[in-house]
Every structure is written in structure tokens, then in C-alpha cells.
C-alpha positions as CSV (number, residue, x, y, z in Angstrom):
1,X,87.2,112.1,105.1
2,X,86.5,108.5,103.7
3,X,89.2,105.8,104.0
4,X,91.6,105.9,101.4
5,X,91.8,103.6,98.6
6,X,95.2,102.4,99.5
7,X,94.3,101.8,103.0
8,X,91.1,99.7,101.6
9,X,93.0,97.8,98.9
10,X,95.5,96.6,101.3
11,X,92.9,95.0,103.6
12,X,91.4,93.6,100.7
13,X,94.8,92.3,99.4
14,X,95.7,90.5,102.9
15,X,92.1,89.2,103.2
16,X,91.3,87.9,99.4
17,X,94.6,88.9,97.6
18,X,95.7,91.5,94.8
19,X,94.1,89.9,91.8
20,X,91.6,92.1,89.2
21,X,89.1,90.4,87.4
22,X,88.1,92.4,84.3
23,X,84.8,91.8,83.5
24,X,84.8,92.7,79.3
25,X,81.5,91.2,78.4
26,X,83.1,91.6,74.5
27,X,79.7,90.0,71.3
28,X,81.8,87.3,71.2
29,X,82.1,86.3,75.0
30,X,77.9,87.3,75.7
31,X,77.0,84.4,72.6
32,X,79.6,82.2,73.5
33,X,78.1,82.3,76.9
34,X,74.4,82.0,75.1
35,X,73.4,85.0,76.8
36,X,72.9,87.0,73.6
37,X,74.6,90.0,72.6
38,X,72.4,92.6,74.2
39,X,71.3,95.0,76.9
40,X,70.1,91.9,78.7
41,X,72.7,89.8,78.1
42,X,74.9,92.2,79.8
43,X,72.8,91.9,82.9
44,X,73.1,87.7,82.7
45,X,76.5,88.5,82.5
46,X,76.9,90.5,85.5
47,X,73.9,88.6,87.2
48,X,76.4,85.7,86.8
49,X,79.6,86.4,87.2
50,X,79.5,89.7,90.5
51,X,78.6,86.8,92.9
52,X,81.5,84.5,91.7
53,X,83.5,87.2,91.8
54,X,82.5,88.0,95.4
55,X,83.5,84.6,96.5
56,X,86.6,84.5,94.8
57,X,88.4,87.8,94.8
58,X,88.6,91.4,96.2
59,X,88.4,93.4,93.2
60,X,86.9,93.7,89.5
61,X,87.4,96.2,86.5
62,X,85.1,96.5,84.0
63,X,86.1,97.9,81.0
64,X,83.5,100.8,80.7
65,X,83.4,100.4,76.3
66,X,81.8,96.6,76.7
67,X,78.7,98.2,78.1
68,X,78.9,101.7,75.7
69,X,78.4,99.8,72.9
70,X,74.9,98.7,73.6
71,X,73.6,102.6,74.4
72,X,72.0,103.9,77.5
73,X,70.6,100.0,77.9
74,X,74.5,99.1,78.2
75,X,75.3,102.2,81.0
76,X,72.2,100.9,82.7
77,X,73.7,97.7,83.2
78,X,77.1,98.8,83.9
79,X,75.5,101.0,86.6
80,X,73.7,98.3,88.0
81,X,77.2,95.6,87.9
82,X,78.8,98.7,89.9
83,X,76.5,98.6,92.9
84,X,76.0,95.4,93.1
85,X,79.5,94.3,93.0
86,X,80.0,97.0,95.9
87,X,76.6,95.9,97.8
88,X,79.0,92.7,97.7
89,X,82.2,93.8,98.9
90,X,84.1,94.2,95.9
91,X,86.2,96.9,94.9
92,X,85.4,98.1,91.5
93,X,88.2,100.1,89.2
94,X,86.4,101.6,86.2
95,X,88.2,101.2,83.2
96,X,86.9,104.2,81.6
97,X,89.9,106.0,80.4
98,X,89.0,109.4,80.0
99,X,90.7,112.7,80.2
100,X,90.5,116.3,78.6
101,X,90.4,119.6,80.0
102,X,88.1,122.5,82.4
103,X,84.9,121.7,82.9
104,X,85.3,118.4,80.9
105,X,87.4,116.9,83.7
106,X,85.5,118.7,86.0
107,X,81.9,116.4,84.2
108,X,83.8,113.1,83.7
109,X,85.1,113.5,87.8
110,X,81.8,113.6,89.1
111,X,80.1,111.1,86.4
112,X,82.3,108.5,88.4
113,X,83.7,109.7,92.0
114,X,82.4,110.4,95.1
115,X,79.3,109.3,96.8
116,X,76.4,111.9,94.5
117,X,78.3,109.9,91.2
118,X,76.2,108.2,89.1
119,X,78.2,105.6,87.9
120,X,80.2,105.3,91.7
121,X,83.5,103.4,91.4
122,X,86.1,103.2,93.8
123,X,88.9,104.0,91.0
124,X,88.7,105.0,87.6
125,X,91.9,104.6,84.8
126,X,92.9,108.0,82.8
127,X,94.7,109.3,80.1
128,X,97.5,111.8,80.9
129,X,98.3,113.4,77.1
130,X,96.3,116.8,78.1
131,X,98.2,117.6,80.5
132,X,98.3,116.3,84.6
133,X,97.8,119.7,86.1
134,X,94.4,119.6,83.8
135,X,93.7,116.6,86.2
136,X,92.7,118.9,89.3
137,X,89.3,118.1,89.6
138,X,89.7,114.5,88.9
139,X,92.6,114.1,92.0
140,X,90.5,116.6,94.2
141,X,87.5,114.3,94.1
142,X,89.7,111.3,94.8
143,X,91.4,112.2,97.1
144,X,88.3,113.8,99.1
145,X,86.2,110.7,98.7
146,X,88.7,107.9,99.5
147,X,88.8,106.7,95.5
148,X,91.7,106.8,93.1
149,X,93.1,108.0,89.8
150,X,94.9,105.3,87.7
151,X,96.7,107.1,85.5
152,X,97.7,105.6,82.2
153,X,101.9,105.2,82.2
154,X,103.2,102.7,80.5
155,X,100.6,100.4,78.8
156,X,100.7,97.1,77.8
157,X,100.3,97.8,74.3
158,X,103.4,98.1,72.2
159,X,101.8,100.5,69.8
160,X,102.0,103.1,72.8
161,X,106.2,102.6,73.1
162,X,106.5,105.6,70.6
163,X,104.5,108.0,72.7
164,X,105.6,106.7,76.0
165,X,109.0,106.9,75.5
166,X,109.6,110.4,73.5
167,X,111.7,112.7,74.8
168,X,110.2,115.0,77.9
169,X,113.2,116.9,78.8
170,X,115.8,116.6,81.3
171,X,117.1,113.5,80.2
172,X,113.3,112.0,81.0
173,X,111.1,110.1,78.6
174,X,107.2,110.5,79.0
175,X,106.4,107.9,80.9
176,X,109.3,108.8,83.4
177,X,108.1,112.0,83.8
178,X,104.3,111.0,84.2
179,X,105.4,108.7,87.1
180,X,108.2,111.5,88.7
181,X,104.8,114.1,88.7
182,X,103.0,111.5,90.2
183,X,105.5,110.7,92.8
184,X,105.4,114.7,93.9
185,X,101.8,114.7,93.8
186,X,101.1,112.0,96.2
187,X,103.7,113.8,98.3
188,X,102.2,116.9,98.9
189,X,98.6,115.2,98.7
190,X,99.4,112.2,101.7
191,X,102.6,112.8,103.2
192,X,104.2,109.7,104.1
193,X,101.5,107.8,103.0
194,X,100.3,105.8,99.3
195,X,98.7,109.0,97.8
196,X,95.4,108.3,95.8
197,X,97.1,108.7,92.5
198,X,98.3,105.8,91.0
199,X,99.6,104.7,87.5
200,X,98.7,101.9,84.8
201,X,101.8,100.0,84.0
202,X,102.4,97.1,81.8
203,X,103.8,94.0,83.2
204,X,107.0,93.8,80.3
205,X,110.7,94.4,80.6
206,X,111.3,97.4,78.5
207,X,113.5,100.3,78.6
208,X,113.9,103.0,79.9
209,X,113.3,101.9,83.7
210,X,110.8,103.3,85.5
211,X,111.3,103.9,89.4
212,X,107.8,102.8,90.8
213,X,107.9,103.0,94.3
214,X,109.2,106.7,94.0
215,X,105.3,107.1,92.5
216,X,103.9,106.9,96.4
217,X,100.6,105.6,94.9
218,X,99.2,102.1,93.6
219,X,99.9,100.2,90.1
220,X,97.6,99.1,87.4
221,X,99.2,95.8,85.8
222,X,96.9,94.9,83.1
223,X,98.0,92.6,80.4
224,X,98.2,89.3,82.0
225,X,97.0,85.9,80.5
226,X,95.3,86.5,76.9
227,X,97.8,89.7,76.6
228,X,100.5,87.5,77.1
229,X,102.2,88.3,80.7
230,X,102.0,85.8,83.3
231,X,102.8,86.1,86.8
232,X,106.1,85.8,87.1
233,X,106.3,89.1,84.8
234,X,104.6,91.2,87.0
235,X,106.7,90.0,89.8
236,X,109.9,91.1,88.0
237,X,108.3,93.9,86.7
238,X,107.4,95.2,90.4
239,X,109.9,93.7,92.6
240,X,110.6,96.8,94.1
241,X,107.2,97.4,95.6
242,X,105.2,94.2,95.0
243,X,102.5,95.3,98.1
244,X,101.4,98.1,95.9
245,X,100.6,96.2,92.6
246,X,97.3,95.6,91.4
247,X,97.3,92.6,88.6
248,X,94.6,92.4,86.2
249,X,93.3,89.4,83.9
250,X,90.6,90.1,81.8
251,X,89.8,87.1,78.6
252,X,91.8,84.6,80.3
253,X,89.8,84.0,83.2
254,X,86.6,85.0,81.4
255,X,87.7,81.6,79.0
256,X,86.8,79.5,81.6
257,X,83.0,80.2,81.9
258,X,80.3,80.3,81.5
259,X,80.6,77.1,84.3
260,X,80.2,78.8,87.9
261,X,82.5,76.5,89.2
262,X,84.9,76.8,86.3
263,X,85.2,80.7,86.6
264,X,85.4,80.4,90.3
265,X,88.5,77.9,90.1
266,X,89.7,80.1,87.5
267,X,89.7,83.5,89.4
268,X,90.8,81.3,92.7
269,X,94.2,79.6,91.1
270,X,95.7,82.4,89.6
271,X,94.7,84.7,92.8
272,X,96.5,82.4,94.9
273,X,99.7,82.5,92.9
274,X,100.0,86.0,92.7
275,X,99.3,85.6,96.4
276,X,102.4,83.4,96.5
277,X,104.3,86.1,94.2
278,X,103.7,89.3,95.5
């Protein structure tokens, strides 16, 4: 069985520290950069920014929709940012967001995990709101092939509060229930160990609490810079099991190319303080 993605993260962490760079090549970011707003452009981008990346940082998540939009040109390119930024060393999370049911799950799990995927990333972020026992094939292949499942929690959105925080039953809200499920999951999947299910949770102080270390698994923070956390948020937010946390900054480190060395300082500055928080 392949290392597990806990077990790889953490080297990573120690070695270039816990910050995600989200590469969202948005229209507006490819003409700003005067790469053009096309297929090819999204290979400038990547062409451009995987090596910084590489010299910078451990780990990048692109968010899967970016490269949609431009057609099978787009999933080309994302294809080819994927290898190459793991030819490199980087661990890739695929922001990809998916989640249904049967044979659906069963499509989507091996479009993305495991060695035979196409599209072959080292984590991939789902949605929960079909149920997580529809999830089997999904945490199978994950936890089989050493990747892991970041399932959406708590988001940083505050349009998803009213979902989040309904009512589930025994005194639970969703979100508290999504993370207790996860907790027994990566239980009986990695005994004493960070199980390869993990959950996407927003940096912000908001009620009801959530007890994230009792989840056994890793933690999504997306949100920070252009969303409107900053460090010190995520370290509140995750003060009970700041080795685990995975902080992501997406536009706000993007705003600082297209300049090499610009994006490089960039990445490298707000790296080193979450190095210094977490």
C-alpha cells in the first residue's frame, strides 16, 4: 500500500511548510497576465507559475472549474499542470468538488485517484449533501492508493451557514455531524493514525464549535487573503490541532504576478508565517 497522504503531507510540511497555493487561472487573471484567455493561456499559466511553485512551497490546488470553462483544451491543460507539478515534487489537491451517488461516485473516484486516474491528484475536495456512506468508492480508492478525500464541512462562504448549521439530530448541527462521521471513519479506516478523510473548514469564528481533532484526518482552510482570513485566523481557528491544517490562498498570492520573482516572494512570506503560526 502507498504512503498515506498524511504521512506525505507532514514531510512536506516540516520540509517546505503547510501553505496551498491555489492556482485559479480566472479571464481576468490569464489577460491581466497578457497570456490571453485561452486553452493556451492556461498552459503559460501553468508553464509559469508549477516551477515557482516548486521552489517555493509543498503543495498547490487548482480549482478544477478555471480549466472546465475552456472545454477539453482546458482539462488538457489541467491534466498536464497535474503531472508536472508532481514530476516536481508538489503535492496537488484537486479542487473539484464533486459528489453524487452509485456508479457516479464510483466514475468521479477513478477520474481522479489512484495511479490508472486520468486526471491523478494526490487529494480531491467533495461535497457531502448525498449522503457519506454514498462516499464508499471515493474513501476506498483513497485510502488504497495513499490520496485523500477533503470533504466539504464548514466552508468559507457565509451563504452555506444555513445548510451547515441545520438541525441533524441529537442535539448536532450538519457540519458537526459531517465531522463526528468523519472522526469514526478514520477510526475504523487507520487506527491510531490521521485517516485519509479529511474535511474543508473555513478559517472564521462561528458557532456552533466544531471539535477538529476528534476528525483523525487533515483540514482544508481555504479562505485566506482575497476571502478575507489571514493567518492569525486560521491559527485560532485550529489551535487545537495546528500540525494537521492545510491553509490555502488562492487570488492573493496570484496578485502578485505575473513577476517570477514577485509570486515567488509572495508564496515565500506568507509560507513562512504560517510556518511561524502553526
Amino acid at each position: 500500500m502507498a504512503d498515506s497522504f498524511a504521512s506525505r503531507f507532514a514531510a512536506v510540511r516540516a520540509r517546505r511548510g503547510p501553505l496551498v497555493w491555489g492556482l485559479d487561472p480566472s479571464g481576468a487573471l490569464l489577460e491581466d497576465w497578457g497570456l490571453g484567455d485561452t486553452p493556451d493561456g492556461l498552459d503559460r499559466f501553468a508553464d509559469l507559475v508549477v516551477p515557482v511553485a516548486a521552489g517555493s512551497i509543498g503543495l498547490v490546488k487548482p480549482q478544477s472549474a478555471f480549466y472546465e470553462r475552456h472545454g477539453w483544451r482546458g482539462i488538457r491543460a489541467l491534466t498536464r499542470l497535474t503531472e508536472t507539478a508532481r514530476a516536481q515534487g508538489l503535492m496537488v489537491i484537486l479542487d473539484v468538488k464533486r459528489g453524487d451517488v452509485g456508479s457516479t461516485n464510483d466514475a468521479y473516484a477513478a477520474a481522479y485517484l489512484g495511479d490508472d486516474a486520468p486526471v491523478q491528484a494526490d487529494a480531491i475536495t467533495v461535497h457531502p449533501y448525498l449522503g457519506l456512506a454514498a462516499m464508499g468508492e471515493f474513501v476506498g480508492r483513497a485510502s488504497e492508493s495513499g490520496s485523500c478525500l477533503l470533504v466539504v464541512v464548514r466552508s468559507s462562504n457565509p451563504e452555506g451557514r444555513a445548510v451547515q448549521s441545520a438541525a441533524a439530530g441529537d442535539g448536532m448541527t450538519v457540519d458537526q455531524r459531517l465531522l463526528a462521521d468523519i472522526g469514526a471513519l478514520n477510526a475504523r479506516l487507520a487506527p491510531g493514525r490521521i485517516g485519509p478523510v479529511g474535511a474543508v473548514v473555513g478559517p472564521a469564528a462561528v458557532d456552533p464549535p466544531l471539535d477538529l481533532a476528534a476528525a483523525h484526518g487533515l483540514l482544508l482552510a481555504p479562505g485566506v487573503g482575497a476571502q478575507g482570513a489571514a493567518p492569525a485566523d486560521v491559527a485560532a481557528t485550529f489551535a487545537a490541532c495546528p500540525g494537521r491544517v492545510m491553509p490555502s490562498a488562492s487570488r492573493s498570492l496570484l496578485a502578485a504576478g505575473p513577476g517570477i520573482a514577485a509570486l515567488r516572494d509572495a508564496a515565500a512570506r506568507l509560507n513562512e508565517e504560517f510556518r511561524a503560526l502553526l
